[in-house]
ROZAGU-696097 format. One record per residue (C-alpha): residue number from 1; residue in three letters; z, x, y. Coordinates in Angstrom, 2 decimals. Example, Ala and Ser with C-alpha at 12.3 -4.5 7.8 and 13.67 -1.06 7.14 Angstrom:
<nodes>
{num->1 | residuo->ALA | zz->7.80 | xx->12.30 | yy->-4.50}
{num->2 | residuo->SER | zz->7.14 | xx->13.67 | yy->-1.06}
</nodes>
This chain:
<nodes>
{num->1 | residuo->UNK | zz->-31.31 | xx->8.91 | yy->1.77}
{num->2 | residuo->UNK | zz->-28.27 | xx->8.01 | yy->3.95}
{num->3 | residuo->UNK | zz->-25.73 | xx->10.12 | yy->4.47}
{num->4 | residuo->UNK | zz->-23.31 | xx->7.73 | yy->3.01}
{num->5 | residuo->UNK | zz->-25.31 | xx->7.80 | yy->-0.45}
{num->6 | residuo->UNK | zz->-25.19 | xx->11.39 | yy->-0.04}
{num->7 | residuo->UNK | zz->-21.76 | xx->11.69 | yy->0.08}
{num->8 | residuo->UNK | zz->-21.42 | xx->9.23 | yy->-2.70}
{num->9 | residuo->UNK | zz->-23.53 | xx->11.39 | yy->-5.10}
{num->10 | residuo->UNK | zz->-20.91 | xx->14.15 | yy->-4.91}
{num->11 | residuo->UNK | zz->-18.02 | xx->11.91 | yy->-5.46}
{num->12 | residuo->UNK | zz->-18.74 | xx->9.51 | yy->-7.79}
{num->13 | residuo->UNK | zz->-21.63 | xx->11.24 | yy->-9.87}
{num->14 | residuo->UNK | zz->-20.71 | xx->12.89 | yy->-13.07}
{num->15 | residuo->UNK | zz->-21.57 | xx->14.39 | yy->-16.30}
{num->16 | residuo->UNK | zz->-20.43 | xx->13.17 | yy->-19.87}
{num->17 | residuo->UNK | zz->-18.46 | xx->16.76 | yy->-20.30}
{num->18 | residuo->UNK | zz->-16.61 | xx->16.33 | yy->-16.61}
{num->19 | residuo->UNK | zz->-13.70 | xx->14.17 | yy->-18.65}
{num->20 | residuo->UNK | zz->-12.92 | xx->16.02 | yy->-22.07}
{num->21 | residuo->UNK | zz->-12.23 | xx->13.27 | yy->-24.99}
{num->22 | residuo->UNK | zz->-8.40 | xx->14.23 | yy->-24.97}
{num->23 | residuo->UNK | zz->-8.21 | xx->13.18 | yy->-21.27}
{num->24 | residuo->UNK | zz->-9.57 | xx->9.50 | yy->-21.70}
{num->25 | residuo->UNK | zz->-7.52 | xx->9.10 | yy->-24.56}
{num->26 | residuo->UNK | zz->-4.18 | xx->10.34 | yy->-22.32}
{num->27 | residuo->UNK | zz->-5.24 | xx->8.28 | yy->-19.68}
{num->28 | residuo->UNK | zz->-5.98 | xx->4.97 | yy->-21.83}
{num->29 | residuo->UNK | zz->-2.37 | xx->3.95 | yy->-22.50}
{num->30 | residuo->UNK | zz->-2.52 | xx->-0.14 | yy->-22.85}
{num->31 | residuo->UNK | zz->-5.68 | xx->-0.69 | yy->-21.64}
{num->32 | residuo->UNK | zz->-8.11 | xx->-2.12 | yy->-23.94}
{num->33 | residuo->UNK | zz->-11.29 | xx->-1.52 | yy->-24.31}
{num->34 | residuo->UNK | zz->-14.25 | xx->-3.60 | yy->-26.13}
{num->35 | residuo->UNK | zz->-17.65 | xx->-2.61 | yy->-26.40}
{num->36 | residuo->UNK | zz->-20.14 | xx->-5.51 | yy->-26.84}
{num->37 | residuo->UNK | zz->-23.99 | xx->-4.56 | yy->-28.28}
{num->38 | residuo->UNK | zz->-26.26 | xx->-7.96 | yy->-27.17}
{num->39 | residuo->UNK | zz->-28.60 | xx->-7.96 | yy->-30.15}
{num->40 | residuo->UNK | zz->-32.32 | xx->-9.62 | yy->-31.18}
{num->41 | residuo->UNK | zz->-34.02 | xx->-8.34 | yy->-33.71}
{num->42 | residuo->UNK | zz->-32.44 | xx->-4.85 | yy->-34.08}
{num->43 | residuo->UNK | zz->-32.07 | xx->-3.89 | yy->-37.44}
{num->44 | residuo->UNK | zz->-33.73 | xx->-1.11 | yy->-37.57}
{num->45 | residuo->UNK | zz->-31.09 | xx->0.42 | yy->-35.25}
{num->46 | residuo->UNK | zz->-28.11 | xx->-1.74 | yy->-34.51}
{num->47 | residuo->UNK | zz->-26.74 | xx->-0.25 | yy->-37.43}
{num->48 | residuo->UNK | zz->-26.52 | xx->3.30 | yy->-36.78}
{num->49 | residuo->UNK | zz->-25.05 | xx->2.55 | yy->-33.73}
{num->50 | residuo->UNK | zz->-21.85 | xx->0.53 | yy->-34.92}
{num->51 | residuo->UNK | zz->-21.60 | xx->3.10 | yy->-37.18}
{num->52 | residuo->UNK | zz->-21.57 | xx->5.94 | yy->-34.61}
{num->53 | residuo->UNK | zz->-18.79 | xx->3.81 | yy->-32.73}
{num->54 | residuo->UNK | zz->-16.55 | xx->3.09 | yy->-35.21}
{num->55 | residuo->UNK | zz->-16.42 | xx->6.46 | yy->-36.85}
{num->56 | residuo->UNK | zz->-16.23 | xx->8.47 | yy->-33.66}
{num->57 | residuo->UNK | zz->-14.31 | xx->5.78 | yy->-31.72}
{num->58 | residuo->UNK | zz->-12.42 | xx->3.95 | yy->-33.89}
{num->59 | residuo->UNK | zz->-9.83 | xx->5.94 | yy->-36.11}
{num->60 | residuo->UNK | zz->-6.14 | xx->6.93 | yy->-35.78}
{num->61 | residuo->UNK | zz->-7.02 | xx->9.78 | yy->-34.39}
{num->62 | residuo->UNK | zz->-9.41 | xx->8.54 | yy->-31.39}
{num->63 | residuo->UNK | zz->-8.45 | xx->5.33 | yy->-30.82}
{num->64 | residuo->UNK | zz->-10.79 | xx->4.56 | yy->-27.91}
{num->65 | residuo->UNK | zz->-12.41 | xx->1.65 | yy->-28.29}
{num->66 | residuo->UNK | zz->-10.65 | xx->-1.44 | yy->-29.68}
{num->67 | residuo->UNK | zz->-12.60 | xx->-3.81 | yy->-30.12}
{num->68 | residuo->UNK | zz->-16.63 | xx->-3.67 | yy->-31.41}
{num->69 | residuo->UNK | zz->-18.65 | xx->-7.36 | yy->-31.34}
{num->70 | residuo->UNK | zz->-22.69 | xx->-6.93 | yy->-32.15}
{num->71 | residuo->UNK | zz->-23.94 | xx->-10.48 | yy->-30.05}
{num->72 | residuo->UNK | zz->-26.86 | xx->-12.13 | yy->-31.87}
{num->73 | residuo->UNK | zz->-29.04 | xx->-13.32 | yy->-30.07}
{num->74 | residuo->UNK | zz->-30.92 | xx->-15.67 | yy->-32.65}
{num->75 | residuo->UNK | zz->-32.26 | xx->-12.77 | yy->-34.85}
{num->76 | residuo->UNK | zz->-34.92 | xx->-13.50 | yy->-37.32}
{num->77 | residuo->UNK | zz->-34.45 | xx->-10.45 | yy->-39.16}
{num->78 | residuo->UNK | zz->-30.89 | xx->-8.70 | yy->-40.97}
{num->79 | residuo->UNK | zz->-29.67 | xx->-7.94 | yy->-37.56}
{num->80 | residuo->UNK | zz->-26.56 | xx->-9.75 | yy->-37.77}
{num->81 | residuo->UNK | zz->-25.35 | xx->-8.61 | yy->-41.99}
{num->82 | residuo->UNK | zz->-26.73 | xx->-4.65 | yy->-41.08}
{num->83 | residuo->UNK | zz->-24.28 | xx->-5.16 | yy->-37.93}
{num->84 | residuo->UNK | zz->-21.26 | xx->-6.51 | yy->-39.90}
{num->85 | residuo->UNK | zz->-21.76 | xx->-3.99 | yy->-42.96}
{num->86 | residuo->UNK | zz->-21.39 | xx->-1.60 | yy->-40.67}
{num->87 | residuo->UNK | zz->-18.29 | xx->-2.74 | yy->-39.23}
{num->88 | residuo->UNK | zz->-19.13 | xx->-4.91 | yy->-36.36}
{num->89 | residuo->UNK | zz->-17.75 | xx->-8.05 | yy->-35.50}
{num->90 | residuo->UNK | zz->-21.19 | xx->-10.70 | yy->-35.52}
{num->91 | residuo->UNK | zz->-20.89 | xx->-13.48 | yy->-33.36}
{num->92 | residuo->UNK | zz->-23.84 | xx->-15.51 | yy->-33.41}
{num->93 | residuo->UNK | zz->-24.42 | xx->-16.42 | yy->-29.12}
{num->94 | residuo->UNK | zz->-25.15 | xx->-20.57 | yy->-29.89}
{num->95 | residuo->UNK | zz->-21.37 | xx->-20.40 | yy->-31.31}
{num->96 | residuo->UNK | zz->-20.14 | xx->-19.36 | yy->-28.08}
{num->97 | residuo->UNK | zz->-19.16 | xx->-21.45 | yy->-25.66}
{num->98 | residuo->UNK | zz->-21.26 | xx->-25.00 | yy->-27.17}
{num->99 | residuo->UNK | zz->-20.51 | xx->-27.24 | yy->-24.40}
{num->100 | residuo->UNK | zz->-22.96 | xx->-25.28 | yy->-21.98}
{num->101 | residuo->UNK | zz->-26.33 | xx->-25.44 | yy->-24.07}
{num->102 | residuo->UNK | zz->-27.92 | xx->-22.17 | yy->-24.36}
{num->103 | residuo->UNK | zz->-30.96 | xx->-20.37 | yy->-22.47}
{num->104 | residuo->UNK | zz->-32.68 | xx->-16.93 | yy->-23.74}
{num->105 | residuo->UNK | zz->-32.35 | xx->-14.00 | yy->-22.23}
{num->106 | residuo->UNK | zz->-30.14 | xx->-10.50 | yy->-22.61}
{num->107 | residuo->UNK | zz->-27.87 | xx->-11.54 | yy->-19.73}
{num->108 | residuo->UNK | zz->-27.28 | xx->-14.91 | yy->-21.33}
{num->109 | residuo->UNK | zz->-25.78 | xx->-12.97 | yy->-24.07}
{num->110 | residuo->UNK | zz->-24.14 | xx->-10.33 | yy->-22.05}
{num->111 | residuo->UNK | zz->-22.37 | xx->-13.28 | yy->-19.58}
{num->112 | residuo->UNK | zz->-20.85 | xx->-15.16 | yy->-22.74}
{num->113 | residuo->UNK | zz->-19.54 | xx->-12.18 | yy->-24.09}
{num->114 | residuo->UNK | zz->-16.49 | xx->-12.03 | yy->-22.09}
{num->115 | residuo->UNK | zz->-15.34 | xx->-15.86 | yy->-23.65}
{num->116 | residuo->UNK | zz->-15.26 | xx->-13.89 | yy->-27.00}
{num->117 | residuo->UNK | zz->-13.93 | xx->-9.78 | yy->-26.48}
{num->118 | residuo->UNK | zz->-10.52 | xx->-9.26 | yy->-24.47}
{num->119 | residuo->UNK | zz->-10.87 | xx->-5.67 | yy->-23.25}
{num->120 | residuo->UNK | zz->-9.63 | xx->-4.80 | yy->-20.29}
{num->121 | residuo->UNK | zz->-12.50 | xx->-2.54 | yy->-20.18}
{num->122 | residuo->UNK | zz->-15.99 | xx->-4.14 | yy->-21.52}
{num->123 | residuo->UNK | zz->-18.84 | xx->-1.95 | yy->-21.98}
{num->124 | residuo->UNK | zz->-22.32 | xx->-3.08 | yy->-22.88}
{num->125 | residuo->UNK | zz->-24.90 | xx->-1.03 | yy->-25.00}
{num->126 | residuo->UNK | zz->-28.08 | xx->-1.89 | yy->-25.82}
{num->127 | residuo->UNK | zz->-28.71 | xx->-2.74 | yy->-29.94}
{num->128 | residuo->UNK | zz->-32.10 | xx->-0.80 | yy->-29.60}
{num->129 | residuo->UNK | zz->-31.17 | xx->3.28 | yy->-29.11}
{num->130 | residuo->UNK | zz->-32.41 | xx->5.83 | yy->-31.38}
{num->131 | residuo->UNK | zz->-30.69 | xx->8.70 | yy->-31.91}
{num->132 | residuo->UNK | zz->-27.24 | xx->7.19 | yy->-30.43}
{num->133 | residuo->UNK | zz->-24.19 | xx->9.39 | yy->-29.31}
{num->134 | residuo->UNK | zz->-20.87 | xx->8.46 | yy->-28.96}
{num->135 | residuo->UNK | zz->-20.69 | xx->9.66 | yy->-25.30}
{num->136 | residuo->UNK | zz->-22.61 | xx->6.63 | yy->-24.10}
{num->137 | residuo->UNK | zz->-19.40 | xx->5.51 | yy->-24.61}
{num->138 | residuo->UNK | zz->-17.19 | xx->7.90 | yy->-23.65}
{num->139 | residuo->UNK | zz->-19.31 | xx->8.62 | yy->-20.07}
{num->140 | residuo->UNK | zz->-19.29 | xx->5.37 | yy->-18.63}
{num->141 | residuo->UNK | zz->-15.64 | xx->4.05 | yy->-20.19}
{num->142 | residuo->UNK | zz->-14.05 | xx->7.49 | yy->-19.37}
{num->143 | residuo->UNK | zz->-13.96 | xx->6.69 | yy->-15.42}
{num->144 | residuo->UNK | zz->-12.66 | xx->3.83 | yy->-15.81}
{num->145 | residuo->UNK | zz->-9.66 | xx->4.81 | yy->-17.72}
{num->146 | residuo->UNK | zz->-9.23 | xx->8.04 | yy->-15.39}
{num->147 | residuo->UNK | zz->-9.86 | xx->6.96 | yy->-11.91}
{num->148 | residuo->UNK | zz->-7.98 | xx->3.77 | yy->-11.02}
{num->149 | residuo->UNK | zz->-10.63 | xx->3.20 | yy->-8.33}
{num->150 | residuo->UNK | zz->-13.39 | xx->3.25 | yy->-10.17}
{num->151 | residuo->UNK | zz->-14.67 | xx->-0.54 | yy->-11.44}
{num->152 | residuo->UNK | zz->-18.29 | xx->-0.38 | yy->-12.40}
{num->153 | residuo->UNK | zz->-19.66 | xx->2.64 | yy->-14.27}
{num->154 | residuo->UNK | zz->-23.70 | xx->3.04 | yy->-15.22}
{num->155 | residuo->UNK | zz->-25.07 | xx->6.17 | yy->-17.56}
{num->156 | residuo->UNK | zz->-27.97 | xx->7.84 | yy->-16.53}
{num->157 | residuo->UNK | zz->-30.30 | xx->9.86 | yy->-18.70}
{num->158 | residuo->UNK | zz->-33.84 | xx->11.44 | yy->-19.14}
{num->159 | residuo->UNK | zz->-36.02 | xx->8.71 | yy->-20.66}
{num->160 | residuo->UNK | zz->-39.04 | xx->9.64 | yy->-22.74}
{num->161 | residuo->UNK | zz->-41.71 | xx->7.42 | yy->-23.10}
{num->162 | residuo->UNK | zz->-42.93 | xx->8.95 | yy->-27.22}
{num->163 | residuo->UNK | zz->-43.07 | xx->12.73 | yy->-27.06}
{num->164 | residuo->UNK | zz->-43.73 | xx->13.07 | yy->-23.21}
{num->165 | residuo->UNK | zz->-40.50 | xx->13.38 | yy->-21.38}
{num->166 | residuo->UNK | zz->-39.04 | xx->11.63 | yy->-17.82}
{num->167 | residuo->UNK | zz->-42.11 | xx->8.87 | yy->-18.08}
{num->168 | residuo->UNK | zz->-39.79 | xx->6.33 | yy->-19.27}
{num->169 | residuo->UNK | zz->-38.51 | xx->3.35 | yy->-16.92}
{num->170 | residuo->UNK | zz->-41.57 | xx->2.52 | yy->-16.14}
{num->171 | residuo->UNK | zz->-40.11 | xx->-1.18 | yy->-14.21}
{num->172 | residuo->UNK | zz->-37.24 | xx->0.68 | yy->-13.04}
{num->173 | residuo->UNK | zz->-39.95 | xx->3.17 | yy->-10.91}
{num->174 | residuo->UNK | zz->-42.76 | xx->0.67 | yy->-10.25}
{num->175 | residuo->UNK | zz->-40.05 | xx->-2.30 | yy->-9.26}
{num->176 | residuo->UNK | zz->-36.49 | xx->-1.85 | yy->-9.02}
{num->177 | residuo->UNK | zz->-36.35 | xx->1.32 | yy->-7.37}
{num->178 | residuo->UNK | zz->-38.58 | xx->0.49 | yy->-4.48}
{num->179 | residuo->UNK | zz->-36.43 | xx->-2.93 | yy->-4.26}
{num->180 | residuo->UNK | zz->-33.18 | xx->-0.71 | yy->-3.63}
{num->181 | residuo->UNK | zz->-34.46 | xx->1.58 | yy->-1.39}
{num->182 | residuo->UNK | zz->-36.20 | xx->-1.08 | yy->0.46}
{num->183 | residuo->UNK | zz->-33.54 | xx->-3.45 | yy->0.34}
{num->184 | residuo->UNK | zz->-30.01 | xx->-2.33 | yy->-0.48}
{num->185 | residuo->UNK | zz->-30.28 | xx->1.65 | yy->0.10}
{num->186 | residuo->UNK | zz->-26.78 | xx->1.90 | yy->-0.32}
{num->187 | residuo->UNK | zz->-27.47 | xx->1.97 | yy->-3.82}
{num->188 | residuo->UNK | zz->-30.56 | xx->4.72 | yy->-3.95}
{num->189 | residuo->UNK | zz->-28.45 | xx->7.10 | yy->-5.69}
{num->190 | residuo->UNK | zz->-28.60 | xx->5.07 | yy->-9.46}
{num->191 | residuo->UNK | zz->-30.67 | xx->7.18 | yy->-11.25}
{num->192 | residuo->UNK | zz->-30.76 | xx->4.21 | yy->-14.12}
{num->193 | residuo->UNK | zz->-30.18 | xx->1.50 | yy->-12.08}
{num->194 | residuo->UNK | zz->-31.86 | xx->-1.04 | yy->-15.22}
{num->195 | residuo->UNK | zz->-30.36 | xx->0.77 | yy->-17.89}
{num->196 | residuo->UNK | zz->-28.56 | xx->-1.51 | yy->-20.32}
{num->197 | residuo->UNK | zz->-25.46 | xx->0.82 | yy->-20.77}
{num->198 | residuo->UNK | zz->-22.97 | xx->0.55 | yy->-18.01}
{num->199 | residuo->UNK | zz->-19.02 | xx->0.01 | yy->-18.22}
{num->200 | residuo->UNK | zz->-16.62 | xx->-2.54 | yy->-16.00}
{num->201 | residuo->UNK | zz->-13.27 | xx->-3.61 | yy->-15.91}
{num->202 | residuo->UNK | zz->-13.47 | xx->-7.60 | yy->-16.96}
{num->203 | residuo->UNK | zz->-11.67 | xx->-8.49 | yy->-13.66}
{num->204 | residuo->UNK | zz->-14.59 | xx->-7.62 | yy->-12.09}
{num->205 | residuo->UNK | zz->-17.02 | xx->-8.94 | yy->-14.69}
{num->206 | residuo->UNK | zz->-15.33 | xx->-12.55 | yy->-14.66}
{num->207 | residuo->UNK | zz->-16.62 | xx->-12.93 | yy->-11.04}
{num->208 | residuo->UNK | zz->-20.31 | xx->-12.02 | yy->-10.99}
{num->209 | residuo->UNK | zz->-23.15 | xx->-14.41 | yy->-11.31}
{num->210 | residuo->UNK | zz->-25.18 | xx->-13.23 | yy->-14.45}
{num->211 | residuo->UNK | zz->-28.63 | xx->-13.58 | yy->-14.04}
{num->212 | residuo->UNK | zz->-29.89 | xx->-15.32 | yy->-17.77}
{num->213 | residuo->UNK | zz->-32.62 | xx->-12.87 | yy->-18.64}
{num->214 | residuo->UNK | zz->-34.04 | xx->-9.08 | yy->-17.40}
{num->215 | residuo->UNK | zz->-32.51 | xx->-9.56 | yy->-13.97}
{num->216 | residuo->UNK | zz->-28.95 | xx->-9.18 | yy->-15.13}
{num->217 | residuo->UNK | zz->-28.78 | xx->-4.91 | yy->-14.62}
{num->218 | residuo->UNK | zz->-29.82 | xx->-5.52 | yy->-11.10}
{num->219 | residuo->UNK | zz->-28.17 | xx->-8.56 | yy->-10.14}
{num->220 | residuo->UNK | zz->-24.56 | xx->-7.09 | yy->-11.29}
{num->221 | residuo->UNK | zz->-25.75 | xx->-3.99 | yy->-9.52}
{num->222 | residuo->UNK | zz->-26.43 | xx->-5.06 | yy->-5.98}
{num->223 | residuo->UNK | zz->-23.27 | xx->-8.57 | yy->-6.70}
{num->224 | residuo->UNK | zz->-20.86 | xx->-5.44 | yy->-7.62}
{num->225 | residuo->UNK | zz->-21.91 | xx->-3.69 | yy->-4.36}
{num->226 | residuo->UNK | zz->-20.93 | xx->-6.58 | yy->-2.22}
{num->227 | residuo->UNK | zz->-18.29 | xx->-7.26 | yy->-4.00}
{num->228 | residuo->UNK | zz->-15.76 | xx->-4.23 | yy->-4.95}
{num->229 | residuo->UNK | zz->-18.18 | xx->-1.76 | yy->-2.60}
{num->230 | residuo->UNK | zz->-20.14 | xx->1.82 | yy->-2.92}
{num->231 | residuo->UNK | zz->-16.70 | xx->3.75 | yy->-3.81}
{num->232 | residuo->UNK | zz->-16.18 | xx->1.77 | yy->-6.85}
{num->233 | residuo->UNK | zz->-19.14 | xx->2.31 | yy->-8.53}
{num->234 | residuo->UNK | zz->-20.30 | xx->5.33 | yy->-10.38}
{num->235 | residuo->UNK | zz->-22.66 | xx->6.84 | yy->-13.06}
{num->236 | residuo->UNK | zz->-22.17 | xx->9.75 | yy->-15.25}
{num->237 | residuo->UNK | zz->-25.02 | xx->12.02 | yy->-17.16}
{num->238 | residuo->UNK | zz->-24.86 | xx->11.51 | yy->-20.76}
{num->239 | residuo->UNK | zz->-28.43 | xx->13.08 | yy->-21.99}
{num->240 | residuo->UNK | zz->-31.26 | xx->11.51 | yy->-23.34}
{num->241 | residuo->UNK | zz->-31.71 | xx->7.72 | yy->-24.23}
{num->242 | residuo->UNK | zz->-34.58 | xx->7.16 | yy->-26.51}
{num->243 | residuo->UNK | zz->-35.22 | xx->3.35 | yy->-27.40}
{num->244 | residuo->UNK | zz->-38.25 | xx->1.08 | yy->-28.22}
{num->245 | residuo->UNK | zz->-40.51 | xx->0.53 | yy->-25.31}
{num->246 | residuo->UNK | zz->-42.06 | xx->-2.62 | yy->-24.34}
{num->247 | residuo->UNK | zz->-45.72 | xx->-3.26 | yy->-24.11}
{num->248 | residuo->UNK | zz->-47.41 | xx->-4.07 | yy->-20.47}
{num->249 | residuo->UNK | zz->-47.48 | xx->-7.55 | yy->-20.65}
{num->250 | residuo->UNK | zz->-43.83 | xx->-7.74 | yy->-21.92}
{num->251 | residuo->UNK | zz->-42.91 | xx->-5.20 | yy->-18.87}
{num->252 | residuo->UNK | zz->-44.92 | xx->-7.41 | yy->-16.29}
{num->253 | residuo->UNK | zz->-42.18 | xx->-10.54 | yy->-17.11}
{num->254 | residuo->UNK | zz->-39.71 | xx->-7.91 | yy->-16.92}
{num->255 | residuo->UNK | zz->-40.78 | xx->-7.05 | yy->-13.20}
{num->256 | residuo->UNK | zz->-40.91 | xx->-10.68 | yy->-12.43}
{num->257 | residuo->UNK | zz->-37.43 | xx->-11.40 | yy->-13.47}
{num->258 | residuo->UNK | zz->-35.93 | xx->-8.56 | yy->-11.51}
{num->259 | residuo->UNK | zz->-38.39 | xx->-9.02 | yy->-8.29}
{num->260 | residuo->UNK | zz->-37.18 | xx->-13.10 | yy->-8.15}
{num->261 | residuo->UNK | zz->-33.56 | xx->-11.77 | yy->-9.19}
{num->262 | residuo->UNK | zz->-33.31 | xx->-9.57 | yy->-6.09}
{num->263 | residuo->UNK | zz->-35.41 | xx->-12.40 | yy->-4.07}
{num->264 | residuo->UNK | zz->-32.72 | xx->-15.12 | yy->-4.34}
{num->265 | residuo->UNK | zz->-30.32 | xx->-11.99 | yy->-3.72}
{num->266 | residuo->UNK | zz->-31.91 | xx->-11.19 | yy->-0.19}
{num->267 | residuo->UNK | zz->-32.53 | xx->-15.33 | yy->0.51}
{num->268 | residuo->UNK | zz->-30.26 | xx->-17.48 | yy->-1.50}
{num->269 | residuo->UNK | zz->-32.74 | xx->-19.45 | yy->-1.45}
{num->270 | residuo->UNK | zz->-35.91 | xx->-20.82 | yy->-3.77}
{num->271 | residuo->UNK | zz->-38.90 | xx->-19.52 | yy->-5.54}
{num->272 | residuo->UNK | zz->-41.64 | xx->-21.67 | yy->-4.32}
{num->273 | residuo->UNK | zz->-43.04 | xx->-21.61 | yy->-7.87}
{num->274 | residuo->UNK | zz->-41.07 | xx->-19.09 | yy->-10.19}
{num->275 | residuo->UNK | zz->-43.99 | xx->-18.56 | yy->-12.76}
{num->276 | residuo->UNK | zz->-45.93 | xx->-15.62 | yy->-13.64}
{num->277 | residuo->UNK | zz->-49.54 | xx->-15.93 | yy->-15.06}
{num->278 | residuo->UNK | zz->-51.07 | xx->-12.71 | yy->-17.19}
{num->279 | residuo->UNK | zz->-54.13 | xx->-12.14 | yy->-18.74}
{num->280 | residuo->UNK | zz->-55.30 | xx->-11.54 | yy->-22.26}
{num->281 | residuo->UNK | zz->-58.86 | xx->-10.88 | yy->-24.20}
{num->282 | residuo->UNK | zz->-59.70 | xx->-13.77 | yy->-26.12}
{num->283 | residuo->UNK | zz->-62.83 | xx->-15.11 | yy->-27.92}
{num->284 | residuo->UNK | zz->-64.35 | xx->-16.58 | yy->-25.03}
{num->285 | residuo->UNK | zz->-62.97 | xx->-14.04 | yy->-22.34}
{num->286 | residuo->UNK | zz->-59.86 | xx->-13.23 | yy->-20.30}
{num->287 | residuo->UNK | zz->-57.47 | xx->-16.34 | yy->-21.03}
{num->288 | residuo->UNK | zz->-54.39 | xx->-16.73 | yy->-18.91}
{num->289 | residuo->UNK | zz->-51.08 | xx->-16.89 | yy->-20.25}
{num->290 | residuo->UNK | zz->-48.65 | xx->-18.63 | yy->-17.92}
{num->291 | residuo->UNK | zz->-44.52 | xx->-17.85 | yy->-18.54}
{num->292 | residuo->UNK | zz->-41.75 | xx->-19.27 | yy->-17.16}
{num->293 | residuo->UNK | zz->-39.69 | xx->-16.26 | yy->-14.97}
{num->294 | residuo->UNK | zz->-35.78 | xx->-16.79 | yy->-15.58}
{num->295 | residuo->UNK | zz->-34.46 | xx->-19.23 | yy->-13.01}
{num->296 | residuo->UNK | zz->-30.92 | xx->-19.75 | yy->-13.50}
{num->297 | residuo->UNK | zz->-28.27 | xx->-17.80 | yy->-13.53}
{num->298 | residuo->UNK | zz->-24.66 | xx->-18.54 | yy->-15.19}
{num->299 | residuo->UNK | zz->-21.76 | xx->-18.44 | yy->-12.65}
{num->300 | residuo->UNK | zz->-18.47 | xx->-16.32 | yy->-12.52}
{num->301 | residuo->UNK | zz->-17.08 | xx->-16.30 | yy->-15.75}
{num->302 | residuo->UNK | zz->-13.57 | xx->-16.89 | yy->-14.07}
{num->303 | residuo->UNK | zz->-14.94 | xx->-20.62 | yy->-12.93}
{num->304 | residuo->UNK | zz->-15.62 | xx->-21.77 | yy->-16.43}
{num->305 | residuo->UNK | zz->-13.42 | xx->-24.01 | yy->-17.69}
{num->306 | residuo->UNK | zz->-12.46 | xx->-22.73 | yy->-21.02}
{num->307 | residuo->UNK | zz->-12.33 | xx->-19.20 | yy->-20.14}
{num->308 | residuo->UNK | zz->-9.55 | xx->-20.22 | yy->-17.63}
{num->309 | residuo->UNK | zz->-7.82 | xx->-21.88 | yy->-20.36}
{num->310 | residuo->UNK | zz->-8.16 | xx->-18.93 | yy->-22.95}
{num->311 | residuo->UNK | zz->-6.58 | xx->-16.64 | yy->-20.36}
{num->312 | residuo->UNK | zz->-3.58 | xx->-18.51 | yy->-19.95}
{num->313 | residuo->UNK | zz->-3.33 | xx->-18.84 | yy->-23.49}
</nodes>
């Protein structure tokens, strides 16, 4: 490990109970915070969640986060009413911005989130946690509030994969972490460098690409590297995440995404052919299944038109 990621480690590497409640709240004065929760199919969960927010964040008496919006995706299931009954704000993602037509993908939702919250602060969780605490929150906003030069804050955690512990990340071990070390070692010391919660102030936010689909976690990583630099970024401890895990083949797209996300990353360039072709047990044998791996990414929100426009407003 360098010695500059070394170093880096001690500063900006930190545990949930390293910033009591009562000091973020001191330290929040007029900045606002939103928390956004990108959301397909989460009923089971997105619920208990919103809940946990607005009952531990949300009151007179800990007024952390000010604003809560549950992004749906296109859910086929309650995700969006089980959100709002709870307290969220639902905004469907095809409402949001209609002039540019939509493509799927997590960072798709994530990247049009900023034309519809106004924190000063936005911090993205994932709809599909079990077991949620309110220090996701607090870990990654809480530097942000305290530490002017802090911009870009990722948790890290022990993930579980069912009852056997630290087997979890599976893409994050086989893929992205090799990438990093390989490729931008400055940023070896993430723990979590795919996790999906991570806090940033929107001035940084509104001028990162977002990669459309799974490469979004590392393509804000390695963009908010070059852009605000190693001292600006951070993670903080906050336990355990446990969350519904993805089968093989679903992981295998995932690894594409984030392999041709860090490819156009190192080139700028183009994916010769940006498909990925997996196998599956059919009547007559191993058929292939050929996908499409995410090949656009959405620009800096600050060069859209009507973002520009809403600011001014």
């Amino acid at each position: 490990m360098l010695e500059e990621v070394e170093r880096w480690l001690d500063r900006r590497s930190w545990s949930v109970t390293d910033r009591p409640l009562e000091r973020i709240l001191a330290a929040k004065r007029n900045t606002k915070v939103s928390v956004v929760l990108p959301a397909l199919n989460e009923e089971a969960t997105v619920g208990d969640i919103v809940a946990v927010i607005r009952r531990e964040l949300m009151t007179e008496t800990v007024p952390l986060v000010d604003e809560l919006v549950v992004i749906d995706s296109g859910s086929t299931d309650r995700t969006a009413e089980v959100a709002a009954a709870a307290g969220a704000r639902v905004v469907a993602r095809d409402a949001i911005l209609p002039r540019i037509p939509t493509v799927p993908g997590k960072g798709e939702v994530l990247w049009r989130s900023l034309m519809v919250t106004s924190g000063d602060v936005v911090c993205f969780v994932d709809a599909d946690l079990r077991d949620f605490s309110a220090d996701f929150v607090t870990g990654i906003v809480g530097p942000l509030l305290t530490d002017p030069d802090v911009d870009f804050v990722k948790a890290m955690y022990d993930r579980p994969f069912g009852d056997t512990p630290g087997q979890g990340g599976r893409v994050t071990e086989l893929v992205a972490r090799p990438l990093l070390n390989l490729h931008w070692p400055r940023l070896a010391g993430f723990v979590q460098p795919l996790g999906g919660e991570y806090a940033a102030r929107r001035s940084l936010l509104e001028r990162l690409p977002f990669p459309v689909g799974y490469g979004v976690e590392l393509g804000l990583l390695v963009d908010a590297l070059h852009t605000v630099g190693l001292d600006a970024l951070a993670q903080v401890d906050v336990g355990v995440r446990k969350h519904r895990h993805q089968d093989g083949q679903a992981l295998g797209r995932m690894a594409a995404a984030i392999y041709r996300t860090a490819q156009l990353r190192l080139s700028r360039g183009h994916l010769v052919r940006p498909w990925l072709t997996q196998f599956e047990r059919g009547e007559a044998g191993f058929e292939p299944r050929t996908y499409a791996v995410d090949t656009e990414e959405r620009p800096p929100m600050a060069e859209i038109a009507e973002y520009a426009q809403r600011r001014v407003a």
